[in-house]
mmCIF file of the C-alpha atoms, coordinates in Angstrom:
data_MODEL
# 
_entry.id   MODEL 
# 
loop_
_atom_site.group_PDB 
_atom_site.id 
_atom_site.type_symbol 
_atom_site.label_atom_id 
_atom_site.label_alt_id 
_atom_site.label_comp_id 
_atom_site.label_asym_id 
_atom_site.label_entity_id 
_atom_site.label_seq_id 
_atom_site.pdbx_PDB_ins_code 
_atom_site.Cartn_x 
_atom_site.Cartn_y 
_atom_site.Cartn_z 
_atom_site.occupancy 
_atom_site.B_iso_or_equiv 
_atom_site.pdbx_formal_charge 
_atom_site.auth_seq_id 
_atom_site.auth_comp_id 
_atom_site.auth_asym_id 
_atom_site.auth_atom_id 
_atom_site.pdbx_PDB_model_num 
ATOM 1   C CA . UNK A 1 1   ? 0.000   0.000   0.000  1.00 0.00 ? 1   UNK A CA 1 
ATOM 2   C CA . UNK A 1 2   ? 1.150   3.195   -0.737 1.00 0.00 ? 2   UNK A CA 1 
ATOM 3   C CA . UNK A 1 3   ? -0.705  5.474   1.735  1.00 0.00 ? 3   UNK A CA 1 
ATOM 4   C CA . UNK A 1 4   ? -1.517  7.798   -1.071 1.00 0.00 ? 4   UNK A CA 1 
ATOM 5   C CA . UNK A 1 5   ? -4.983  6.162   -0.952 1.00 0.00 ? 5   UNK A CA 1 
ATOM 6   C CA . UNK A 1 6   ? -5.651  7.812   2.204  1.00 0.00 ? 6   UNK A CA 1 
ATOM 7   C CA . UNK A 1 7   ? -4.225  11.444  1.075  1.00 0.00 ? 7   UNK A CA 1 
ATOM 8   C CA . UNK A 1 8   ? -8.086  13.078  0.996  1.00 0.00 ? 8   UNK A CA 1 
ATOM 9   C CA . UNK A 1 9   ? -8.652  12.047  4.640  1.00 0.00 ? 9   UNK A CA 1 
ATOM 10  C CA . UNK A 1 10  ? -4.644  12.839  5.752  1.00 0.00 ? 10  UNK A CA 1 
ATOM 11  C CA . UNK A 1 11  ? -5.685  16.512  4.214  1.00 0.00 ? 11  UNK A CA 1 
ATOM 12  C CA . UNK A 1 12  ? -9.148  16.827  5.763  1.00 0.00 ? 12  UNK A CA 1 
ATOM 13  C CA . UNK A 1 13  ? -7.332  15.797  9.816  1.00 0.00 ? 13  UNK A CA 1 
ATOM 14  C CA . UNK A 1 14  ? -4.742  18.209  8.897  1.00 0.00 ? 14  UNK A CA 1 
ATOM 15  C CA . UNK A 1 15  ? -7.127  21.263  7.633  1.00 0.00 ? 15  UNK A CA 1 
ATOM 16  C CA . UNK A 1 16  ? -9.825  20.558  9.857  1.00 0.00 ? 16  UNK A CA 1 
ATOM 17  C CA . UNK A 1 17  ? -7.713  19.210  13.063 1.00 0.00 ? 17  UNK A CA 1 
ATOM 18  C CA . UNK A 1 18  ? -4.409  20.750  12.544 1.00 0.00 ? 18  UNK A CA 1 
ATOM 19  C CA . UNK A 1 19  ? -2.629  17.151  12.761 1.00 0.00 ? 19  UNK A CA 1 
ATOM 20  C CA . UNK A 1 20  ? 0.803   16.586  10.993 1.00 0.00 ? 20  UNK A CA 1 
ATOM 21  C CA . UNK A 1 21  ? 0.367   13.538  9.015  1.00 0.00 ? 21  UNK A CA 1 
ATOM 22  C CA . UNK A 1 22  ? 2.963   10.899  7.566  1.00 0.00 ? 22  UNK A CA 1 
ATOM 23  C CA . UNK A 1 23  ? 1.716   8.399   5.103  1.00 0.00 ? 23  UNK A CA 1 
ATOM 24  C CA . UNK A 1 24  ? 3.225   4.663   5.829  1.00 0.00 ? 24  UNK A CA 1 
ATOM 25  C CA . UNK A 1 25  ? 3.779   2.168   3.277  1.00 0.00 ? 25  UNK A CA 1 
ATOM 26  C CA . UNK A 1 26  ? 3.887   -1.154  3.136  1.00 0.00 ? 26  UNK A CA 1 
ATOM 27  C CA . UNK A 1 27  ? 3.834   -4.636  0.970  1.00 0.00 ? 27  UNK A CA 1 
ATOM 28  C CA . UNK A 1 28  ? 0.596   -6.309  1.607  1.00 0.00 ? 28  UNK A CA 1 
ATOM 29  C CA . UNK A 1 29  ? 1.869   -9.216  -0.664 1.00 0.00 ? 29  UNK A CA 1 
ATOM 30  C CA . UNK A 1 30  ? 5.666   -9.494  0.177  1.00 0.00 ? 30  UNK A CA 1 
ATOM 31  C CA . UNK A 1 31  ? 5.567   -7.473  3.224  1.00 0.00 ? 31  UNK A CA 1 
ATOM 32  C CA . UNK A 1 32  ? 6.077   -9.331  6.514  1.00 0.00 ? 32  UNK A CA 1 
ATOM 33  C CA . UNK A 1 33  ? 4.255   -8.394  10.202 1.00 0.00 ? 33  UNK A CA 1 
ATOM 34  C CA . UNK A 1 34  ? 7.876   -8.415  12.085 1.00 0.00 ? 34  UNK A CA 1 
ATOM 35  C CA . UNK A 1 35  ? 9.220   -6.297  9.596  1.00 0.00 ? 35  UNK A CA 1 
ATOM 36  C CA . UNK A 1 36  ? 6.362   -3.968  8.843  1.00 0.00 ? 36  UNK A CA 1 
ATOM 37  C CA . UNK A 1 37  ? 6.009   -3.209  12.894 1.00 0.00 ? 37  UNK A CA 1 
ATOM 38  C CA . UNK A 1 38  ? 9.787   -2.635  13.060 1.00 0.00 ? 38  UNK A CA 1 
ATOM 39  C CA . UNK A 1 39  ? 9.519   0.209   10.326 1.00 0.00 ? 39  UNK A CA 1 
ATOM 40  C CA . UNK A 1 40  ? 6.106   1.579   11.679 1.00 0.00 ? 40  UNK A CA 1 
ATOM 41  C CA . UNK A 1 41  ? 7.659   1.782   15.361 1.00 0.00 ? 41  UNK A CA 1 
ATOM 42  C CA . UNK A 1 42  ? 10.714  3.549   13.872 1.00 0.00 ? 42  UNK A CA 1 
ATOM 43  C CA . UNK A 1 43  ? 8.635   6.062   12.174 1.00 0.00 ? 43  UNK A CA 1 
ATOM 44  C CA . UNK A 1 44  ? 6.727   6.670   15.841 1.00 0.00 ? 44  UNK A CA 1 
ATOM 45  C CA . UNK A 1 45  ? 9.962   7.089   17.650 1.00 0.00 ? 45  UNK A CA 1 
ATOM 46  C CA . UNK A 1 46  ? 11.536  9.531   15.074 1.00 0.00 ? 46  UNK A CA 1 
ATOM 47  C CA . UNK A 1 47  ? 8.100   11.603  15.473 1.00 0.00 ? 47  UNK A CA 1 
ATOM 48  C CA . UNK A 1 48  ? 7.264   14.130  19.059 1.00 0.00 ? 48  UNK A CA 1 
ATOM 49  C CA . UNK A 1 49  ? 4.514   12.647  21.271 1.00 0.00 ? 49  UNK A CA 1 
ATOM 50  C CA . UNK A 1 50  ? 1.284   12.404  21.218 1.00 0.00 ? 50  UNK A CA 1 
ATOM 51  C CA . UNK A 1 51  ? 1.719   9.900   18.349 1.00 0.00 ? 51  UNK A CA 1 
ATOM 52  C CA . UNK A 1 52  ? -1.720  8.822   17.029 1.00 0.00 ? 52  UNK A CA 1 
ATOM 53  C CA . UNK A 1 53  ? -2.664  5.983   14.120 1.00 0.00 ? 53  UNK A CA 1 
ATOM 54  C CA . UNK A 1 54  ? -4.936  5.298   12.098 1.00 0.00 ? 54  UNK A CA 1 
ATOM 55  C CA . UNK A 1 55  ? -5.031  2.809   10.421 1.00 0.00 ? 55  UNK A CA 1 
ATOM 56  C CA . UNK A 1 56  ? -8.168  1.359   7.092  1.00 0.00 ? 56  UNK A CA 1 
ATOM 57  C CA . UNK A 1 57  ? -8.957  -2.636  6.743  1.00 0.00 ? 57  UNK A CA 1 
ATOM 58  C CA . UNK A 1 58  ? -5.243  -4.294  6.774  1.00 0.00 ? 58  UNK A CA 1 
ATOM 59  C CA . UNK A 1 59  ? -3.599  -1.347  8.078  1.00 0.00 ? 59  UNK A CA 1 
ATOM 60  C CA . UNK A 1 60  ? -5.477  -1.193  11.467 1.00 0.00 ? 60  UNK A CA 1 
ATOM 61  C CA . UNK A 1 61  ? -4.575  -4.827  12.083 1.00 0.00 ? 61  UNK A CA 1 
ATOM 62  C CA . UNK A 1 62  ? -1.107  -4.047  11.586 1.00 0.00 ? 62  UNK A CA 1 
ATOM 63  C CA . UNK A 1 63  ? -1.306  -1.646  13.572 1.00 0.00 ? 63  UNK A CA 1 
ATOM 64  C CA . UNK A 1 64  ? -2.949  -3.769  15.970 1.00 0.00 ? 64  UNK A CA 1 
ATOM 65  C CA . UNK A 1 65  ? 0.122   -6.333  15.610 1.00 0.00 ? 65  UNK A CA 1 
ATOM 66  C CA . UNK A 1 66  ? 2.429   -3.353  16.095 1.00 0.00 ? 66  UNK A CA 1 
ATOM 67  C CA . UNK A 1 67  ? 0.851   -2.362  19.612 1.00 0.00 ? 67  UNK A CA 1 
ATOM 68  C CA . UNK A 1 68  ? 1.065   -6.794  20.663 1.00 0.00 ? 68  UNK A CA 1 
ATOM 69  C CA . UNK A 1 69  ? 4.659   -6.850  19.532 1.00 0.00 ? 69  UNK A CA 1 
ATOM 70  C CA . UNK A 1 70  ? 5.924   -3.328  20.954 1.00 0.00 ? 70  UNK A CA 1 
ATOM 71  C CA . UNK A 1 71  ? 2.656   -1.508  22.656 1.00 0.00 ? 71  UNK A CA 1 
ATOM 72  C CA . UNK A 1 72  ? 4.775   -0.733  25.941 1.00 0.00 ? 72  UNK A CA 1 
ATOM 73  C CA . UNK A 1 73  ? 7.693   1.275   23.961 1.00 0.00 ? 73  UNK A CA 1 
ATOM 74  C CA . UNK A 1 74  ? 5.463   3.545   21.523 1.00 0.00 ? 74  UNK A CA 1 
ATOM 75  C CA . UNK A 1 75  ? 4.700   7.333   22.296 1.00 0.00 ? 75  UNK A CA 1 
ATOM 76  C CA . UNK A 1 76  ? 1.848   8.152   23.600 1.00 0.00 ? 76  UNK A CA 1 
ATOM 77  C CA . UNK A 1 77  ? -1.436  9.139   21.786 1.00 0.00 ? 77  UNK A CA 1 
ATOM 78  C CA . UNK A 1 78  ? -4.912  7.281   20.005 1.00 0.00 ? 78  UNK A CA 1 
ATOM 79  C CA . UNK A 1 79  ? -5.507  5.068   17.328 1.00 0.00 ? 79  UNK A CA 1 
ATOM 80  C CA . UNK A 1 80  ? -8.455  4.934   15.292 1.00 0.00 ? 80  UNK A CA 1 
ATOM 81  C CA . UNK A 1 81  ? -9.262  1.904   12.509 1.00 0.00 ? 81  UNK A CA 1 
ATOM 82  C CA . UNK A 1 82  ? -11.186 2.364   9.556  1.00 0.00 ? 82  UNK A CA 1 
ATOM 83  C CA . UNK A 1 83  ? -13.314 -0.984  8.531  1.00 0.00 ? 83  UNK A CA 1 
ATOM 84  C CA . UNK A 1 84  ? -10.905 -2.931  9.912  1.00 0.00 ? 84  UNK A CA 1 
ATOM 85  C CA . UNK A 1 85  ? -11.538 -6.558  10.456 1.00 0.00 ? 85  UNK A CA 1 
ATOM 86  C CA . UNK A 1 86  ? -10.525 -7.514  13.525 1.00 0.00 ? 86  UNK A CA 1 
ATOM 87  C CA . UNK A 1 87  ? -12.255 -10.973 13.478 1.00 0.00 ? 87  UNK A CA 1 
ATOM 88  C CA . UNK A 1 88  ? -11.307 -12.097 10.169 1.00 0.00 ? 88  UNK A CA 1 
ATOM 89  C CA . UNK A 1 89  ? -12.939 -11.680 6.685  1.00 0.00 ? 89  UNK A CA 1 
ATOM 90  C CA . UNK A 1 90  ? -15.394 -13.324 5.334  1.00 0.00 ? 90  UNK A CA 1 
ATOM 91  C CA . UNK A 1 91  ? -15.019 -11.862 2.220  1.00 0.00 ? 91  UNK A CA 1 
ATOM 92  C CA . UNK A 1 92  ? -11.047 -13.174 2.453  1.00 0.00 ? 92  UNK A CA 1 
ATOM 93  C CA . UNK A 1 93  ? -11.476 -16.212 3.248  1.00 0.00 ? 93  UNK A CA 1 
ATOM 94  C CA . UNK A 1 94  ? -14.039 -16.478 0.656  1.00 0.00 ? 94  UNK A CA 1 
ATOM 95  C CA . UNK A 1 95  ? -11.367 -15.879 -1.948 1.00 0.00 ? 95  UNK A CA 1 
ATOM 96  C CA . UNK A 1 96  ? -8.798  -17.825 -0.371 1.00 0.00 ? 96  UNK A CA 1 
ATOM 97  C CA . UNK A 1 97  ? -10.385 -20.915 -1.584 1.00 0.00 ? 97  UNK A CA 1 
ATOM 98  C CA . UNK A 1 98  ? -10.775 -19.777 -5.008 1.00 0.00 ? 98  UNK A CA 1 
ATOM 99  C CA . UNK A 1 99  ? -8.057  -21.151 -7.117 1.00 0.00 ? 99  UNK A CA 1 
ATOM 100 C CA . UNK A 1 100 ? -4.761  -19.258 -7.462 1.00 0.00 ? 100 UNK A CA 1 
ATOM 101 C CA . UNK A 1 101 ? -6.484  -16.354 -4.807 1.00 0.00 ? 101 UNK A CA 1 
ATOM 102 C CA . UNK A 1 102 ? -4.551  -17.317 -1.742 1.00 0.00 ? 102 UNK A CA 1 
ATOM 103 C CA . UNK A 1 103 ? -1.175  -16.542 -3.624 1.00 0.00 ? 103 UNK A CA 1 
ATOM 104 C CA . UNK A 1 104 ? -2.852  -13.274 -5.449 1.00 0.00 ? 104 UNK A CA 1 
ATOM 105 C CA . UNK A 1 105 ? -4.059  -12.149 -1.500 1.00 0.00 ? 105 UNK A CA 1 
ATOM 106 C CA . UNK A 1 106 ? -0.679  -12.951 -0.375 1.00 0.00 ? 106 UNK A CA 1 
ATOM 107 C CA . UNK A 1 107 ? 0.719   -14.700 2.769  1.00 0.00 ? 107 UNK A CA 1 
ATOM 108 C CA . UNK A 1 108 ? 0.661   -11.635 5.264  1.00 0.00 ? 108 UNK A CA 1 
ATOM 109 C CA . UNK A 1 109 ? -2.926  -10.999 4.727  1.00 0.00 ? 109 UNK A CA 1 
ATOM 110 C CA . UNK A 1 110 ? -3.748  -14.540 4.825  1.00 0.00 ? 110 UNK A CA 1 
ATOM 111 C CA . UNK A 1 111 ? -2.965  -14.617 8.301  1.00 0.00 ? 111 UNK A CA 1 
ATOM 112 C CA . UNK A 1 112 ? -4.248  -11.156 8.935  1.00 0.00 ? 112 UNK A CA 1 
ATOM 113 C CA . UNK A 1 113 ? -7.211  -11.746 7.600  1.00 0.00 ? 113 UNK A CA 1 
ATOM 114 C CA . UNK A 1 114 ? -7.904  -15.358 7.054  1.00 0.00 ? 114 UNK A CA 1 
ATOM 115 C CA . UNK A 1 115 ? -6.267  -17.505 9.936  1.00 0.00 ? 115 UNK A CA 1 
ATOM 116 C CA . UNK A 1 116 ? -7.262  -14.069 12.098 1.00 0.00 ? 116 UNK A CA 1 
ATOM 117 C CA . UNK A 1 117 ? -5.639  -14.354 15.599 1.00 0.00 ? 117 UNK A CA 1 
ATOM 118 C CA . UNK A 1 118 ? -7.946  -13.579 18.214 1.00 0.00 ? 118 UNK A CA 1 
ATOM 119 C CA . UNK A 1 119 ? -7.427  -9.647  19.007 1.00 0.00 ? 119 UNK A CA 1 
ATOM 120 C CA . UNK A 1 120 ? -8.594  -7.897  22.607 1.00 0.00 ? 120 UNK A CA 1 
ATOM 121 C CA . UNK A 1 121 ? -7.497  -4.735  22.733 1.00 0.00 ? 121 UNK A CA 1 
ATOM 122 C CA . UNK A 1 122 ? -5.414  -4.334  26.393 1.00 0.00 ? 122 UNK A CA 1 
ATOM 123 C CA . UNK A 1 123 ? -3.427  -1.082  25.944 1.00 0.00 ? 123 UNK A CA 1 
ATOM 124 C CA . UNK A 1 124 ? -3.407  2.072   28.078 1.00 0.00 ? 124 UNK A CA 1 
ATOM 125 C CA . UNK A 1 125 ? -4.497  4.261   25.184 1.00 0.00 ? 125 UNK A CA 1 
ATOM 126 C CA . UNK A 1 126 ? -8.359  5.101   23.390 1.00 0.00 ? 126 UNK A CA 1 
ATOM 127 C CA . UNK A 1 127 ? -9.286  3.287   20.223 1.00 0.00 ? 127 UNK A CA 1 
ATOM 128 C CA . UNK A 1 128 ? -11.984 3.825   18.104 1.00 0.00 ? 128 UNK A CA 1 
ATOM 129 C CA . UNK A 1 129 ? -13.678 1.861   15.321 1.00 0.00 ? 129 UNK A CA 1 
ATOM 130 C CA . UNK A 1 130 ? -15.443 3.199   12.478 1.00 0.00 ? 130 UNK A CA 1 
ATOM 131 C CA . UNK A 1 131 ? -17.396 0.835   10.903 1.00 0.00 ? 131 UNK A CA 1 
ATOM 132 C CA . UNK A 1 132 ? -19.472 1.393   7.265  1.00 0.00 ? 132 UNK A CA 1 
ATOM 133 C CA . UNK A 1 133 ? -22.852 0.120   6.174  1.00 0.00 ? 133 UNK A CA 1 
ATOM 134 C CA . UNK A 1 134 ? -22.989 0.714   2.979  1.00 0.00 ? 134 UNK A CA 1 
ATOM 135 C CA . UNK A 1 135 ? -22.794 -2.376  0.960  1.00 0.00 ? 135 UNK A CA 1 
ATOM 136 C CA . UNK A 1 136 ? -21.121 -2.190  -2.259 1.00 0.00 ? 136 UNK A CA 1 
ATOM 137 C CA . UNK A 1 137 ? -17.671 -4.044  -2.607 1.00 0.00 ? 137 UNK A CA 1 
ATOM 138 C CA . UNK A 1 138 ? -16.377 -7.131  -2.905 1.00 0.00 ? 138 UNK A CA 1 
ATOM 139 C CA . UNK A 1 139 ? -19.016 -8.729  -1.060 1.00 0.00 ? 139 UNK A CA 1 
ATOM 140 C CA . UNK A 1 140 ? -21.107 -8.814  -3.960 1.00 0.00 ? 140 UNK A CA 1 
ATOM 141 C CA . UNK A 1 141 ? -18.467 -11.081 -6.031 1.00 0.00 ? 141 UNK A CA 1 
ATOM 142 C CA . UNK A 1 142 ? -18.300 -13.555 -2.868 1.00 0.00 ? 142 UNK A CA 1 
ATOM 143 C CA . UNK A 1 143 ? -21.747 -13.837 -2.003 1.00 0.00 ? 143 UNK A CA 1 
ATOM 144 C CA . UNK A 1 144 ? -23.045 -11.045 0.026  1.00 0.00 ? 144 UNK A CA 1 
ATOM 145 C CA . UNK A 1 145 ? -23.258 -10.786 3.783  1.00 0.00 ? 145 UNK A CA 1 
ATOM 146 C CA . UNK A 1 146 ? -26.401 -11.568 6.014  1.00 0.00 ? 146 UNK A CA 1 
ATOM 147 C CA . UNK A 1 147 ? -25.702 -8.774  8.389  1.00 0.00 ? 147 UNK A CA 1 
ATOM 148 C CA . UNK A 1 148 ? -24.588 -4.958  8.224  1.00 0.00 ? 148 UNK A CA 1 
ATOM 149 C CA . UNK A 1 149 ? -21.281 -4.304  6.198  1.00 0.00 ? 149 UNK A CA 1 
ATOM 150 C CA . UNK A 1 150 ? -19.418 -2.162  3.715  1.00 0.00 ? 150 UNK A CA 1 
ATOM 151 C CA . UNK A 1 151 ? -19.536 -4.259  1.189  1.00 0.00 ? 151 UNK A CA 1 
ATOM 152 C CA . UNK A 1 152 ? -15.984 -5.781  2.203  1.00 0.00 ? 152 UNK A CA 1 
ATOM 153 C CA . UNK A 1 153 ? -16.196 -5.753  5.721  1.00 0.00 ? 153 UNK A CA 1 
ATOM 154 C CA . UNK A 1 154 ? -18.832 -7.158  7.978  1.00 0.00 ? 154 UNK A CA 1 
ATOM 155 C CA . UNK A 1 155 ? -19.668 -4.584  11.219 1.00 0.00 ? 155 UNK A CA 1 
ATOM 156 C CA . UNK A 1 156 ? -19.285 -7.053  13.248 1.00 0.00 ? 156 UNK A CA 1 
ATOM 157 C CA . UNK A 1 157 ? -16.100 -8.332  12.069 1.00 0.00 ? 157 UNK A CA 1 
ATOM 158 C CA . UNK A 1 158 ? -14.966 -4.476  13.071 1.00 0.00 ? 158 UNK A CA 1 
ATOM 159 C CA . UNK A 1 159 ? -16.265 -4.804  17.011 1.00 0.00 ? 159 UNK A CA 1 
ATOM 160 C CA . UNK A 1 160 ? -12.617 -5.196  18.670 1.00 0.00 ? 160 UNK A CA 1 
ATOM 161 C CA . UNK A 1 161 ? -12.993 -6.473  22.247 1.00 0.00 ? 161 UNK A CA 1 
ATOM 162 C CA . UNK A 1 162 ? -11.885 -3.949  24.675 1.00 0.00 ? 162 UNK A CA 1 
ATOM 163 C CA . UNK A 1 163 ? -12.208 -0.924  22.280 1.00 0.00 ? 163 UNK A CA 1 
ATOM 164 C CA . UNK A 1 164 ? -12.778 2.739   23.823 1.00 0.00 ? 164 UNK A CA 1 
ATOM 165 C CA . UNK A 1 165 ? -15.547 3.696   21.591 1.00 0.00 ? 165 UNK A CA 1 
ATOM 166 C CA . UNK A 1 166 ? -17.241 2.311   18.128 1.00 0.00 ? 166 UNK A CA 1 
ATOM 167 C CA . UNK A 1 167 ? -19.037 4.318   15.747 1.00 0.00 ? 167 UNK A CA 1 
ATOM 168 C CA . UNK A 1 168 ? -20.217 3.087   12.143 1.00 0.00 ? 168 UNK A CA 1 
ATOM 169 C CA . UNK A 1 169 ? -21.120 5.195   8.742  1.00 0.00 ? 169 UNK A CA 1 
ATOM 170 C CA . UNK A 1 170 ? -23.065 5.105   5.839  1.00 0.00 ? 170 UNK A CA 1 
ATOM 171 C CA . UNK A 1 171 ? -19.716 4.597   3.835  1.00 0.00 ? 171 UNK A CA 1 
ATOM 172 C CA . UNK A 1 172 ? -18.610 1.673   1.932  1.00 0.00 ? 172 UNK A CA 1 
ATOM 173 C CA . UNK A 1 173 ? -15.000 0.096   2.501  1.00 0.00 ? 173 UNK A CA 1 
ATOM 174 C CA . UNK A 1 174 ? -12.924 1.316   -0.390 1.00 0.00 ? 174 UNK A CA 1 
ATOM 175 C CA . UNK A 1 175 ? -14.760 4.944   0.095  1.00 0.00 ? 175 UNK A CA 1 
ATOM 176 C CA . UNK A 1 176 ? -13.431 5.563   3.755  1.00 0.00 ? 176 UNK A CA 1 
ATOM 177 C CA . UNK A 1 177 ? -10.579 7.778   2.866  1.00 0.00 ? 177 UNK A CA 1 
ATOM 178 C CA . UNK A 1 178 ? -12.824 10.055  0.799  1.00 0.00 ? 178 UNK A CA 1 
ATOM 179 C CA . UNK A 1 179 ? -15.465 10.522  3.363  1.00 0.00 ? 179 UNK A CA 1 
ATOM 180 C CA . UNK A 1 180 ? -15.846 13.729  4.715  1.00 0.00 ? 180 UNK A CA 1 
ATOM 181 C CA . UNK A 1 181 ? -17.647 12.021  8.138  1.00 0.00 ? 181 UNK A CA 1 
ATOM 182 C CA . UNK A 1 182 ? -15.135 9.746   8.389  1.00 0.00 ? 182 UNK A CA 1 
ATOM 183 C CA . UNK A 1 183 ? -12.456 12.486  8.442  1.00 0.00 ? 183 UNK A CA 1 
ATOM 184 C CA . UNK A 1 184 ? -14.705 14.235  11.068 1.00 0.00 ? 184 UNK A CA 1 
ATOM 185 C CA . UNK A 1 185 ? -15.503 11.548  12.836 1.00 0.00 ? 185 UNK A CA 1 
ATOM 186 C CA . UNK A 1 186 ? -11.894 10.165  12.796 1.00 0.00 ? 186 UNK A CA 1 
ATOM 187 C CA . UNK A 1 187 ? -10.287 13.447  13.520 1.00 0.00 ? 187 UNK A CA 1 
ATOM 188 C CA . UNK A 1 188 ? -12.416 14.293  16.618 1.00 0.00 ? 188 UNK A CA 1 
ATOM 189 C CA . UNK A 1 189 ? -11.513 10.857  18.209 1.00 0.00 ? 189 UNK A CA 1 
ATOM 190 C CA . UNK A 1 190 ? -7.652  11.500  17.823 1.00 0.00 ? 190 UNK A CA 1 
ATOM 191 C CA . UNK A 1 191 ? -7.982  14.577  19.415 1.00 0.00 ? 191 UNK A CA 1 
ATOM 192 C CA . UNK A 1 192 ? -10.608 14.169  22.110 1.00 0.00 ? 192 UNK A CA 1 
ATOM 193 C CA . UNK A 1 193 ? -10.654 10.706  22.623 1.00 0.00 ? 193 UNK A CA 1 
ATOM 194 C CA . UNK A 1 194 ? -14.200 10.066  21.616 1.00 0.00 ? 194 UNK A CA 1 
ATOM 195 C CA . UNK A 1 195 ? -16.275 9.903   18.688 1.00 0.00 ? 195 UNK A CA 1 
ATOM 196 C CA . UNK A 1 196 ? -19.564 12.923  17.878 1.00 0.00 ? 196 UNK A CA 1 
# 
């Protein structure tokens, strides 16, 4: 990923907010989890506290995996995830048994979002979730969903045990970053520590 996919929402926290943004990228298909938290804690120790992330779908959960390997070390501040599916994906694991899909999704998001490790969120910090319910994505291509999603993303794959606050949308999943409520809604978490 190459963070530029976020850029509307980065400019809406830092116009509306006044946060300082950095965009982090990373291989979702040759990328590892140990590697990938190694760079993303060296960004957040290079940075001045507080030190907030946000992170959408894969990103939060490595972000999640960043805060299990390292949690105690990182600067202070919030972290927000955007349709992030904390309990596995349907949707993924859906695909994974197509044939050829599990080496087109890629071994790091196989086990981010396929094999799913149970997550519980046990850090001294606020996290929010925003969730979408507006269902047009890949959901459609594996089958649909039975209950309320973004068309990638269930809602209640989303609900992260231990969480500080949950809010969800009327957004689909690939239309997070462009959402001007998601910005808001984002933005006034990291710098309150809760949602409107």
């Amino acid at each position: 990923m190459t963070g530029l996919e976020l850029l509307p929402l980065r400019q809406r926290l830092s116009h509306d907010f006044g946060l300082v943004t950095h965009q982090f990228q990373y291989s979702s298909l040759f990328g590892d989890e140990a590697g990938t938290a190694a760079r993303l804690a060296a960004l957040a120790h290079s940075l001045s506290a507080p030190v907030h992330f946000l992170g959408h779908s894969l990103g939060g959960l490595l972000i999640l995996d960043l805060f299990e390997r390292q949690g105690a070390s990182l600067p202070s501040g919030r972290v927000v995830l955007l349709g992030s599916p904390v309990n596995g994906a349907e949707a993924a694991r859906t695909l994974s048994g197509w044939p050829g899909m599990r080496t087109l999704l890629g071994a790091m998001p196989h086990r981010q979002l396929v094999e799913a490790p149970r997550r519980i969120w046990r850090q001294p910090r606020a996290l929010g979730v925003i969730a979408g319910t507006t269902p047009l994505g890949l959901g459609l291509v594996t089958g649909g969903f039975d209950g309320p999603n973004d068309g990638t993303v269930q809602v209640a794959e989303t609900q992260l045990e231990g969480r500080t606050a949950m809010v969800t949308l009327p957004v689909a999943h690939a239309g997070m970053g462009l959402s001007k409520e998601v910005a808001h809604q984002a933005g006034t978490f990291l710098t309150s520590g809760e949602f409107d």
